[in-house]
Steps between C-alpha positions, in 0.01 A plus 500: 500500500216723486430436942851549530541840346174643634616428860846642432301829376290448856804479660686828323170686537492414858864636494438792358196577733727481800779718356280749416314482803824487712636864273185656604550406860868641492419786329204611733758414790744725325235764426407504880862512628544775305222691617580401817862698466328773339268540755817488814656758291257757470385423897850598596520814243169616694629442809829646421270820359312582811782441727605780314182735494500397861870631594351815252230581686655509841733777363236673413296501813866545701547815253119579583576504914822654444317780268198554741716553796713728332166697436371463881866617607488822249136582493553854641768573364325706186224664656 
């Protein structure tokens, strides 16, 4: 009686260690998947960020050409 219920608590113990161990693997796989996303997401945000200060700063040096010409064109015109 005694063998019998001390290798029934072997066996739930032995149970029990694999659940547990088998949560922790799902929830470090769940953990990292999530990162994972988080990490795609805020790639594309950056990208999606200097794409813009990109299209931003070719204005500017456009509006910088345009400005400096205009200058070069009108130079004398105040002397």
């Amino acid at each position: 009686m005694i063998d019998e219920r001390q290798k029934l608590m072997k066996d739930l113990r032995i149970k029990l260690e694999w659940s547990t161990s088998d949560l922790l693997v799902w929830v470090i796989l769940a953990i990292s998947v999530g990162l994972m996303i988080v990490n795609i997401v805020t790639m594309y945000n950056m990208y999606s960020i200097i794409e813009t200060m990109w299209l931003e700063i070719q204005q500017v040096k456009e509006t910088n050409i345009s400005l400096y010409q205009f200058i070069e064109e009108h130079r004398n015109d105040f002397d």
